[in-house]
VEXMI-228632 format. One record per residue: x, y, z of N, C-alpha, C, CB in turn. Coordinates in Angstrom, 2 decimals, padded with zeros to 5 digits, m for minus. Glycine has a CB too. Layout:
N
nu: X nv: Y nw: Z cau: X cav: Y caw: Z cu: X cv: Y cw: Z cbu: X cbv: Y cbw: Z .
...
END
This chain:
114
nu: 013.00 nv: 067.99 nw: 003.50 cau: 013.55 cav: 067.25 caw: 002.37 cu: 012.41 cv: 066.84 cw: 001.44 cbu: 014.34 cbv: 066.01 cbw: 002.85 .
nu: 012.46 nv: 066.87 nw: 000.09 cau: 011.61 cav: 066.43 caw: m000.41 cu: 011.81 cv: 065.03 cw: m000.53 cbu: 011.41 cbv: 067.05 cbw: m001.38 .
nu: 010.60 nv: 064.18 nw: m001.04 cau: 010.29 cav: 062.43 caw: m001.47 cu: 010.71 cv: 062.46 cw: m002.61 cbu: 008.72 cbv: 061.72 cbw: m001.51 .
nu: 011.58 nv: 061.61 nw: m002.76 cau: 012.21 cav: 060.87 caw: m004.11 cu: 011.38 cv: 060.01 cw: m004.32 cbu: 013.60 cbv: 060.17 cbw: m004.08 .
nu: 010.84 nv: 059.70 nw: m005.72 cau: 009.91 cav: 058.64 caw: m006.16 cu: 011.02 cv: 057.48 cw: m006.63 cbu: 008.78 cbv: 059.19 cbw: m007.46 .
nu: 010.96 nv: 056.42 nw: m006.38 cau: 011.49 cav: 055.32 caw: m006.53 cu: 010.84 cv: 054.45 cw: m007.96 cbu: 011.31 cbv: 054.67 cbw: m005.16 .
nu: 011.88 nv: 053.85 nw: m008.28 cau: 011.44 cav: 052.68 caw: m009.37 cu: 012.01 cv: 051.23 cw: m008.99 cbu: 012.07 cbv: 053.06 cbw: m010.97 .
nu: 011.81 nv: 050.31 nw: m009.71 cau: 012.32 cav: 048.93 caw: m009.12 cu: 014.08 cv: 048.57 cw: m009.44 cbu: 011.28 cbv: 047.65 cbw: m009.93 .
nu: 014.19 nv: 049.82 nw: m010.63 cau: 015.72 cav: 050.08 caw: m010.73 cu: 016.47 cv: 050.66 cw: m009.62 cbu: 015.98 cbv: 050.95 cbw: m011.78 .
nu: 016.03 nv: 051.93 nw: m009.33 cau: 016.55 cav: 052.52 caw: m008.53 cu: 016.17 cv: 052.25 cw: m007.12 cbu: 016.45 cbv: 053.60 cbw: m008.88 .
nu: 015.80 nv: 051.52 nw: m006.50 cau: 015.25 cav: 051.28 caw: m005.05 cu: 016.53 cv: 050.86 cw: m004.15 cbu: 014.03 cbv: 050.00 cbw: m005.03 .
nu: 017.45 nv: 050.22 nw: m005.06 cau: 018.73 cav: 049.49 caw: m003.88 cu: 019.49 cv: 050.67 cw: m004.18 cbu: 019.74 cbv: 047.69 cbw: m004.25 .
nu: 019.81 nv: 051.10 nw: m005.23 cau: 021.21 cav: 052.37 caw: m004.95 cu: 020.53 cv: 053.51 cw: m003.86 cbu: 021.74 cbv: 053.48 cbw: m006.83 .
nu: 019.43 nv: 053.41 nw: m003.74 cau: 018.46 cav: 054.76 caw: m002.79 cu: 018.85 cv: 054.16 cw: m001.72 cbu: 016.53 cbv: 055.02 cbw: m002.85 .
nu: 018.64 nv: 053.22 nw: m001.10 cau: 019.11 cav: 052.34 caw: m000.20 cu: 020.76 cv: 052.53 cw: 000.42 cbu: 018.90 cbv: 051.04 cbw: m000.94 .
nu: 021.05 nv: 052.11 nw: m000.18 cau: 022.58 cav: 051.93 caw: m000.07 cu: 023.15 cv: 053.36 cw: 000.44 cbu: 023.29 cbv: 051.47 cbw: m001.62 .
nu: 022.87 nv: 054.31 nw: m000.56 cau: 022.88 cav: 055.35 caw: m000.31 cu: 022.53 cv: 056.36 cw: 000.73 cbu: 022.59 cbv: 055.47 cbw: m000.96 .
nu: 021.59 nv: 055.83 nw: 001.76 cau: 021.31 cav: 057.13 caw: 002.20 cu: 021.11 cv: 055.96 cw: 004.24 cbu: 019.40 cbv: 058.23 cbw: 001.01 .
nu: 022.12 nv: 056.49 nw: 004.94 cau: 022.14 cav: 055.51 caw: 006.20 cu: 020.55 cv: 055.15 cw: 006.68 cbu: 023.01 cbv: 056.32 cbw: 007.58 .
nu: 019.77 nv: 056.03 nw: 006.39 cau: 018.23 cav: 055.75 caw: 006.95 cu: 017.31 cv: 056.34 cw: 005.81 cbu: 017.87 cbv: 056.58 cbw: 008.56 .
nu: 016.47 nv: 055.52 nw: 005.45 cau: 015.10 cav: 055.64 caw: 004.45 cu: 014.08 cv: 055.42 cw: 005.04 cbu: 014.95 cbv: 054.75 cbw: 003.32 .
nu: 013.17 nv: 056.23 nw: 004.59 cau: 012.09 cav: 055.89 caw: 005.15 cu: 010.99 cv: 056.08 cw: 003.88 cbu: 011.87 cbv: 056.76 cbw: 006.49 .
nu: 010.54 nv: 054.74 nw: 003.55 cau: 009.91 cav: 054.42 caw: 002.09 cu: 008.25 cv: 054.03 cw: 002.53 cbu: 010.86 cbv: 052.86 cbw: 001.18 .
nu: 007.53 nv: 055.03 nw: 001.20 cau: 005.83 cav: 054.31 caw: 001.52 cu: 005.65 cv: 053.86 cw: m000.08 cbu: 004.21 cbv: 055.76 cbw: 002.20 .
nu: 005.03 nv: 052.39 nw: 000.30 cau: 004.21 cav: 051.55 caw: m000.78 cu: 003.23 cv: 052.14 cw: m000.96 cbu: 003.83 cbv: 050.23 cbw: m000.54 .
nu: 002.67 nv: 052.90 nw: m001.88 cau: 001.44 cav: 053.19 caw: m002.43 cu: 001.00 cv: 052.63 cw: m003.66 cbu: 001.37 cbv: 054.39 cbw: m002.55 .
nu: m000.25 nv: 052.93 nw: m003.81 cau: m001.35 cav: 052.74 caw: m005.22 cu: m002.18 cv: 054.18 cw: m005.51 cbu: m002.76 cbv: 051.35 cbw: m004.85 .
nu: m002.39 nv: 054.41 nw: m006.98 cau: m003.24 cav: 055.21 caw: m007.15 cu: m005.02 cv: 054.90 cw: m006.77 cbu: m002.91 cbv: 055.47 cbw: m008.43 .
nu: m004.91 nv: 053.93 nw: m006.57 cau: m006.52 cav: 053.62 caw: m006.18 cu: m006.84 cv: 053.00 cw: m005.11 cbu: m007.20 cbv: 052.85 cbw: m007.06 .
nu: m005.24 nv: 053.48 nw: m004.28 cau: m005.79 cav: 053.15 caw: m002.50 cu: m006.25 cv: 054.36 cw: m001.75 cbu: m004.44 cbv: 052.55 cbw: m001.42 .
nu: m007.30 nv: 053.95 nw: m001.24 cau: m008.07 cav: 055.28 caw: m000.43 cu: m007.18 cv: 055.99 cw: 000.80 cbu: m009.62 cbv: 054.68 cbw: 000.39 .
nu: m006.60 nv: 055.00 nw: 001.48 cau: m005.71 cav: 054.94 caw: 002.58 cu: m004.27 cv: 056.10 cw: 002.13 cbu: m005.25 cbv: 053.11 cbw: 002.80 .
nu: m003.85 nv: 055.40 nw: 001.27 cau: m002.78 cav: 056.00 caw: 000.76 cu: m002.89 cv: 057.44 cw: m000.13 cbu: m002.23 cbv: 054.98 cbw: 000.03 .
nu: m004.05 nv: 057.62 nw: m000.26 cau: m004.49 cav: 059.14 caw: m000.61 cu: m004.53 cv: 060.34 cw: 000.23 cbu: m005.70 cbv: 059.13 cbw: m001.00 .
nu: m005.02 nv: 059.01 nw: 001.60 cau: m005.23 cav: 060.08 caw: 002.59 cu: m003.62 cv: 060.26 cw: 003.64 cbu: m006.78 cbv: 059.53 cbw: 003.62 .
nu: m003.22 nv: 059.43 nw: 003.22 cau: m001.68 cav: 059.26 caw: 003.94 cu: m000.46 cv: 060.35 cw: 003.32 cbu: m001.08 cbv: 057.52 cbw: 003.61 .
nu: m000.20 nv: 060.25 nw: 001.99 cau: 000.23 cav: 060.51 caw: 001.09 cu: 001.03 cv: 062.61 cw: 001.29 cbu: m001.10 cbv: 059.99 cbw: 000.07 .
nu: m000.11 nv: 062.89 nw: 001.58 cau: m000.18 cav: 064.23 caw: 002.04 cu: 000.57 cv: 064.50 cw: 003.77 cbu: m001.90 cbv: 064.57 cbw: 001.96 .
nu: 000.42 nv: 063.71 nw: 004.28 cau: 001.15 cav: 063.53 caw: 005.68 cu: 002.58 cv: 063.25 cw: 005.38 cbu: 000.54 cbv: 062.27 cbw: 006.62 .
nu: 002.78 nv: 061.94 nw: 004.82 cau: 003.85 cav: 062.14 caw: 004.89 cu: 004.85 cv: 062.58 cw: 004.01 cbu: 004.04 cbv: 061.43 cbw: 005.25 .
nu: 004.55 nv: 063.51 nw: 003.04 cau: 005.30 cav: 065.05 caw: 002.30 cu: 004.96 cv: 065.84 cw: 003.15 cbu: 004.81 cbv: 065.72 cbw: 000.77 .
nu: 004.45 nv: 065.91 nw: 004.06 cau: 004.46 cav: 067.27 caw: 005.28 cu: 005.70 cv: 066.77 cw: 005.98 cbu: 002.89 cbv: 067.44 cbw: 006.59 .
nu: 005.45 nv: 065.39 nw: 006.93 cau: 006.54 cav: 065.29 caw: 007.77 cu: 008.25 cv: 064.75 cw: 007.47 cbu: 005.96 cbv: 064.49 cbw: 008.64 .
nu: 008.21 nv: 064.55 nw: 005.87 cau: 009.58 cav: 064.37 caw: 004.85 cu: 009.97 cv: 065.66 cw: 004.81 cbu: 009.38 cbv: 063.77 cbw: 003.22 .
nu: 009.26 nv: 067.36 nw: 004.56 cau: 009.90 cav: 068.08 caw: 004.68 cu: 010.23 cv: 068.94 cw: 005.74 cbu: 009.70 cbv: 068.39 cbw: 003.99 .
nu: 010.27 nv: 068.15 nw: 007.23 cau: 010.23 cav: 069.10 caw: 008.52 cu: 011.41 cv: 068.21 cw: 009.32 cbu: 008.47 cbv: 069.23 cbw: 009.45 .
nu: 012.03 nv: 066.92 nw: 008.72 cau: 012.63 cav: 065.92 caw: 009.26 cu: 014.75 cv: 065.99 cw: 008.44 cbu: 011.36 cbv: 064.36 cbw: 008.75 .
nu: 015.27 nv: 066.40 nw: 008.69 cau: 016.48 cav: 066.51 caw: 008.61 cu: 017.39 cv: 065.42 cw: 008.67 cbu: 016.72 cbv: 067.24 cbw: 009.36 .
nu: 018.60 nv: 065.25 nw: 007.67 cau: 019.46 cav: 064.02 caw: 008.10 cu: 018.90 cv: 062.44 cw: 007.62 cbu: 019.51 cbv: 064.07 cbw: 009.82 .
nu: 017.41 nv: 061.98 nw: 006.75 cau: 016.63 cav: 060.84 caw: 006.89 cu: 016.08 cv: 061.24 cw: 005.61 cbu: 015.67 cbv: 060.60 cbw: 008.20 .
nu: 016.00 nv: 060.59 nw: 004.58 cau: 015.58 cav: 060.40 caw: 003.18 cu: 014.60 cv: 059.51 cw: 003.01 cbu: 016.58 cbv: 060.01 cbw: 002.36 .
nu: 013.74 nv: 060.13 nw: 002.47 cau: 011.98 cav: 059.68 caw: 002.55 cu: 011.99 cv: 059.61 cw: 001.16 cbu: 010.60 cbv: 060.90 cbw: 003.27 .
nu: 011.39 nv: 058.50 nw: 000.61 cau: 010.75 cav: 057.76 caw: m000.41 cu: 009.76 cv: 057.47 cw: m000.72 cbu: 010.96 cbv: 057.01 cbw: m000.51 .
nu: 009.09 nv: 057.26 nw: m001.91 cau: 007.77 cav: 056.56 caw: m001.86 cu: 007.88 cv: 055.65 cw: m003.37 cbu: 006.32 cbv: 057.82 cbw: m001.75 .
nu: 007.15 nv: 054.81 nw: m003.65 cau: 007.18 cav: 053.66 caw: m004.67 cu: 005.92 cv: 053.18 cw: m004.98 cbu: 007.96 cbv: 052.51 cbw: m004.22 .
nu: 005.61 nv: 052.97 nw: m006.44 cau: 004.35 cav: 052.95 caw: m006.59 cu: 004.03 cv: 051.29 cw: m007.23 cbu: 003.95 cbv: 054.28 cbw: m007.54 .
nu: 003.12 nv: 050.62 nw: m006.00 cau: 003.43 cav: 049.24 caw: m006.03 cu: 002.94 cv: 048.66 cw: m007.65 cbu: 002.58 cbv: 048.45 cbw: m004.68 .
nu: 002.07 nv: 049.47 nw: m008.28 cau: 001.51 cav: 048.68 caw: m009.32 cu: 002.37 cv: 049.37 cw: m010.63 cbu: m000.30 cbv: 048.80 cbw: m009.38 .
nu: 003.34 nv: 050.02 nw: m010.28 cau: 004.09 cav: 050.25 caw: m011.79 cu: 005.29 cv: 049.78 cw: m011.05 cbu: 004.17 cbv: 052.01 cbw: m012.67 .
nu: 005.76 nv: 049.14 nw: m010.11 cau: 006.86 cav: 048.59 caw: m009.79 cu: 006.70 cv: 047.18 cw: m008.52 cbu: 007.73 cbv: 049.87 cbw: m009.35 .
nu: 006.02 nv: 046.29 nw: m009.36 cau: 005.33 cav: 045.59 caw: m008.48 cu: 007.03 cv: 044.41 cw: m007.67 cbu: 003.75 cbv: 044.64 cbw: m009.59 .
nu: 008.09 nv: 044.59 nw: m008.26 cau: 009.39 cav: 043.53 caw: m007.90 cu: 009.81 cv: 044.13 cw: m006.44 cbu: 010.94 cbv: 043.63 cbw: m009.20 .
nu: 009.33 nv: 045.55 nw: m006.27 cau: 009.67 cav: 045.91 caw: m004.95 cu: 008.94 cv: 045.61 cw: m004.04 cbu: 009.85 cbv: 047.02 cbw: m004.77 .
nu: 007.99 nv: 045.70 nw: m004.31 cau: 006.82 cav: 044.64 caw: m003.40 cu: 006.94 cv: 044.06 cw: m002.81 cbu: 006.15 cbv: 043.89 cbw: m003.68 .
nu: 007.06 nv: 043.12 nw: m003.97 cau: 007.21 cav: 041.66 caw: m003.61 cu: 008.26 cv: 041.42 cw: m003.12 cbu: 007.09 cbv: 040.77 cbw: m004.55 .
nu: 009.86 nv: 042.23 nw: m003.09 cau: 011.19 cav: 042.14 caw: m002.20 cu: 010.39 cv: 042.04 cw: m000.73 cbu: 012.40 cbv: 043.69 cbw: m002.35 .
nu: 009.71 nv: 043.36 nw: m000.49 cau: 009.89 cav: 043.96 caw: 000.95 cu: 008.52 cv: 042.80 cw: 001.58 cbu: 009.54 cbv: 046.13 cbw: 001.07 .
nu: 007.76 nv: 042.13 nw: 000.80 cau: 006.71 cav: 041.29 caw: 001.23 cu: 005.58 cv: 042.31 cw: 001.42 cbu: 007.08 cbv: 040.43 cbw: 002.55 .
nu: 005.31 nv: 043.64 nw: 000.67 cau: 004.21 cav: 044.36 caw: 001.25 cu: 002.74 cv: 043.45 cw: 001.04 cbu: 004.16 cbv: 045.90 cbw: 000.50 .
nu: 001.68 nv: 043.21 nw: 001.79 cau: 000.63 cav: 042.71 caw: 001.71 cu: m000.27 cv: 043.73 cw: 002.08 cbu: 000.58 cbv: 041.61 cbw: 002.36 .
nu: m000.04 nv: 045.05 nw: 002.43 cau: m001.63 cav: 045.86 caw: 002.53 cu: m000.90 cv: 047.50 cw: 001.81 cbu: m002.50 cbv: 046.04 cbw: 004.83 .
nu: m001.44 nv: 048.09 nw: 002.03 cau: m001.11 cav: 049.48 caw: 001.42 cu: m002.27 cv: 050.43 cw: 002.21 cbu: m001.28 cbv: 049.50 cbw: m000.48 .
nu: m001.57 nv: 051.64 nw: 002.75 cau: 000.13 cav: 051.72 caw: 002.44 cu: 000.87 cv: 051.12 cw: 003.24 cbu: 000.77 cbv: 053.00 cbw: 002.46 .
nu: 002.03 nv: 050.76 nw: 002.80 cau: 002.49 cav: 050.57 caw: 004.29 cu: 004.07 cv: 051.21 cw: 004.14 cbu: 002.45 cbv: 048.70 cbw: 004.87 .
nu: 004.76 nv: 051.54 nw: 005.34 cau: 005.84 cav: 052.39 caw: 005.58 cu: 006.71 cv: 051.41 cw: 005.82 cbu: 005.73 cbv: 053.45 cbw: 006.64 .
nu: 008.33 nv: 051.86 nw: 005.37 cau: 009.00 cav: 051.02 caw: 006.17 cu: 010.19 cv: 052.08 cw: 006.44 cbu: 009.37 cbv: 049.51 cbw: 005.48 .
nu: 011.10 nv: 051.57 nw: 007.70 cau: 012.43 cav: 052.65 caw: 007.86 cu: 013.37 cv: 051.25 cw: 007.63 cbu: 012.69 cbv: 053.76 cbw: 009.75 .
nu: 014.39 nv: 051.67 nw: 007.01 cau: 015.32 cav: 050.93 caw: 006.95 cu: 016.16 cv: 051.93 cw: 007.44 cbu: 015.56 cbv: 050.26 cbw: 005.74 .
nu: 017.41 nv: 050.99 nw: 008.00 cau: 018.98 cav: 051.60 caw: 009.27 cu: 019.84 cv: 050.64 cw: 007.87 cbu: 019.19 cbv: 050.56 cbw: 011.93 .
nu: 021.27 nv: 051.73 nw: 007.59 cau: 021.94 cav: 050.41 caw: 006.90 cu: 021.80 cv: 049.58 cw: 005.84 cbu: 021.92 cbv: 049.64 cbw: 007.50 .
nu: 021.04 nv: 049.30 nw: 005.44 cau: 020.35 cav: 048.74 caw: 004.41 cu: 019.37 cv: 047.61 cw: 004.82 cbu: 021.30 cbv: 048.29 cbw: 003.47 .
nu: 018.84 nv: 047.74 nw: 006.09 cau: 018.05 cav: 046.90 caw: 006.58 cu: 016.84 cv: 047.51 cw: 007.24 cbu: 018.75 cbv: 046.13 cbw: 007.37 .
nu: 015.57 nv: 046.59 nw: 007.35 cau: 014.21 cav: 046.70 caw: 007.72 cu: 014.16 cv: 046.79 cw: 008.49 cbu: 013.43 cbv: 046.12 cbw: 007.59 .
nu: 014.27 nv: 048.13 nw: 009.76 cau: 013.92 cav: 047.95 caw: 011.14 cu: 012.75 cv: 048.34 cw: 011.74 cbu: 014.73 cbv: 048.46 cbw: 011.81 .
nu: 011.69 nv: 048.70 nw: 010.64 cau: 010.31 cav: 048.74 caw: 011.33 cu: 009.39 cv: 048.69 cw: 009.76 cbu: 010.05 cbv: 050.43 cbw: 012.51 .
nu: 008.15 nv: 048.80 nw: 010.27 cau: 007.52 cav: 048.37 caw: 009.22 cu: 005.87 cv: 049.24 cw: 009.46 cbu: 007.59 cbv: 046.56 cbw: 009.23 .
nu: 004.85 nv: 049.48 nw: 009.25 cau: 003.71 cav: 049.77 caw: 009.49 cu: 002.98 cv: 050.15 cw: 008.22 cbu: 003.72 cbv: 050.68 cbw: 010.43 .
nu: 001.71 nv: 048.91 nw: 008.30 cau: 000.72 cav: 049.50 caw: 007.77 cu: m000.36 cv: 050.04 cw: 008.04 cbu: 000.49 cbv: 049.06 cbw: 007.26 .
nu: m001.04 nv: 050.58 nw: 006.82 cau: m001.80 cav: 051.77 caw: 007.05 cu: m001.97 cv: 052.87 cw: 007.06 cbu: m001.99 cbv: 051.87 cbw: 007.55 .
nu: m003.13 nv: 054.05 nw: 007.05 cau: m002.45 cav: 055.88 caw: 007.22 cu: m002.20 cv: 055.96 cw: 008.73 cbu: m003.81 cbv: 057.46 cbw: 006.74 .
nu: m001.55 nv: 057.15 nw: 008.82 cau: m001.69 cav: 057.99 caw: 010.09 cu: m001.46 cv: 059.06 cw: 010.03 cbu: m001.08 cbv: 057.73 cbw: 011.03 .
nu: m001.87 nv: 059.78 nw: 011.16 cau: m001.85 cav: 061.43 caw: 011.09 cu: m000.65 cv: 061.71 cw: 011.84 cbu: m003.22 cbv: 062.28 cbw: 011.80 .
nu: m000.66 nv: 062.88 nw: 011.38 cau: 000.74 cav: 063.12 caw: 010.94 cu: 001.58 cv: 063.23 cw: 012.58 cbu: 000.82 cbv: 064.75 cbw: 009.83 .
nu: 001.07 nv: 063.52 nw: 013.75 cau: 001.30 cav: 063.22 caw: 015.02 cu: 001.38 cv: 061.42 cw: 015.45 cbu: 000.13 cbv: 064.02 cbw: 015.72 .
nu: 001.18 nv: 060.81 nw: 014.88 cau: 001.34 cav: 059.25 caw: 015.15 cu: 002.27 cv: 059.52 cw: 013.80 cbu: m000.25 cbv: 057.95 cbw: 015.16 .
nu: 002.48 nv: 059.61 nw: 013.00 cau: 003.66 cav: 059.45 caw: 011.76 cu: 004.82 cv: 059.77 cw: 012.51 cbu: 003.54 cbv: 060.54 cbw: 010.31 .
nu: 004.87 nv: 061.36 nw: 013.26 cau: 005.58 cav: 061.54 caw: 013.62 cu: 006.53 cv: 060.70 cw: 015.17 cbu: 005.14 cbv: 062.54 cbw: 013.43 .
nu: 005.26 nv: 059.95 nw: 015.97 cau: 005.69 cav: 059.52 caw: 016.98 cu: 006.32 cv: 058.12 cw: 016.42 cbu: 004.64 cbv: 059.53 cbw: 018.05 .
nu: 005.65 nv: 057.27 nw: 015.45 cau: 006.52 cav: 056.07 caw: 014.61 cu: 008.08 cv: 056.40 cw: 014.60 cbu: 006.01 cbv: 055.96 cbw: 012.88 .
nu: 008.02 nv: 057.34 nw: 013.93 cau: 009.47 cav: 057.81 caw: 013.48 cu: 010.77 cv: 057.97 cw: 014.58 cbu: 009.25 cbv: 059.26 cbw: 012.84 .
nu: 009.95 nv: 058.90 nw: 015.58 cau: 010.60 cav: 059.24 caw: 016.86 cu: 011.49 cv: 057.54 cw: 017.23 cbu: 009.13 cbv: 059.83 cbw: 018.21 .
nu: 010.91 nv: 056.70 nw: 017.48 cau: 011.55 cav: 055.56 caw: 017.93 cu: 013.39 cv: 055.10 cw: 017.22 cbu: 010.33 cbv: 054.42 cbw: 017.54 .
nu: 013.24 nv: 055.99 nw: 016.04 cau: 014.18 cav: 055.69 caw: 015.13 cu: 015.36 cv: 056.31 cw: 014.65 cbu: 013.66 cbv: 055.54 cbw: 014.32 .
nu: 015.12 nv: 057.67 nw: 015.56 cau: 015.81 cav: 058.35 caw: 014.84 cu: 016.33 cv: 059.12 cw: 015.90 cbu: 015.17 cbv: 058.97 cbw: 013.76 .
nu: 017.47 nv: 060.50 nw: 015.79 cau: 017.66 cav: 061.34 caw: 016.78 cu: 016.74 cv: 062.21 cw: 016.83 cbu: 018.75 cbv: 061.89 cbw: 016.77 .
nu: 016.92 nv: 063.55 nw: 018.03 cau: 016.17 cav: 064.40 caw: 018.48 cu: 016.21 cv: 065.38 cw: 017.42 cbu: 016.50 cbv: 064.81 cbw: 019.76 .
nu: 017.38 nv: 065.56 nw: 016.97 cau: 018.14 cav: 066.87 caw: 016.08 cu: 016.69 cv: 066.34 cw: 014.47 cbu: 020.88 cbv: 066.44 cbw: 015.58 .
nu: 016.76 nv: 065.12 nw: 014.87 cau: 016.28 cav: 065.09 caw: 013.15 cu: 014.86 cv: 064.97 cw: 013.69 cbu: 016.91 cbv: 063.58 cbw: 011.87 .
nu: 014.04 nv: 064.53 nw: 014.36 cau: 012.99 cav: 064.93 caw: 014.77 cu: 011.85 cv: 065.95 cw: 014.05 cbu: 013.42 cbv: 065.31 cbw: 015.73 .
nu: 010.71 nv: 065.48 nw: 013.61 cau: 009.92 cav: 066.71 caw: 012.85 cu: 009.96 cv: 067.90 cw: 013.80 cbu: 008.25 cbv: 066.36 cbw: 012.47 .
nu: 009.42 nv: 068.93 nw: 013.48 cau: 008.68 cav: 069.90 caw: 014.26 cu: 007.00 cv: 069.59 cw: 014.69 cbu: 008.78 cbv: 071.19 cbw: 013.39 .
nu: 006.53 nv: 069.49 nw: 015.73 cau: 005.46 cav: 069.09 caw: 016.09 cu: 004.42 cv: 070.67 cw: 016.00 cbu: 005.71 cbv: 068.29 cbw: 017.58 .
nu: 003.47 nv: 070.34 nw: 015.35 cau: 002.44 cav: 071.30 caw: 014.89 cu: 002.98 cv: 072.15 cw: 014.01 cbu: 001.84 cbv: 072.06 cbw: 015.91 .
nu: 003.98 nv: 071.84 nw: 013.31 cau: 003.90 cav: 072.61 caw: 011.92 cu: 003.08 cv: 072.18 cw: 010.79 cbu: 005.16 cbv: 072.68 cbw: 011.35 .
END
């Protein structure tokens, strides 16, 4: 699946819309999130059934401040329209993928070493 880029308009109908999101807070001048960024558009398009997002905190700083982000990047999955996990920081794309695992079914599951 590809990442839908989010705005502070569109962040709740994305929400509402889709039973599980899985959204990253980024910046253009976070190092972290440069190196993250690329992981997870690998593991958004190997993951089925789960709509991946990303939002860019300094041209939409009201979402931010909704979700309380304080570091970047940081990930969140929402179930429903609610926050059921949260993580900041990068990771490679085998810990991205094992985060996720906790959340989701087998069927939607990345492919491991693609």
């Amino acid at each position: 699946m590809s990442v839908t880029v989010l705005t502070d308009k569109t962040l709740q109908s994305f929400v509402d819309a889709n039973p599980i999101a899985v959204i990253r807070f980024h910046a253009p001048w976070c190092g972290a999130c440069k190196m993250f960024g690329p992981v997870f558009d690998s593991v958004a398009g190997q993951v089925q059934g789960i709509s991946f997002a990303e939002i860019n905190t300094d041209q939409q700083p009201v979402s931010s401040q909704y979700f309380r982000i304080q570091a970047l990047p940081t990930t969140i999955i929402v179930k429903e329209g609610r926050v059921v996990d949260q993580h900041s920081g990068s990771m490679d794309p085998n810990r991205f993928a094992n985060w996720l695992a906790k959340h989701i079914t087998p069927q939607q599951q990345p492919q491991r070493g693609a």
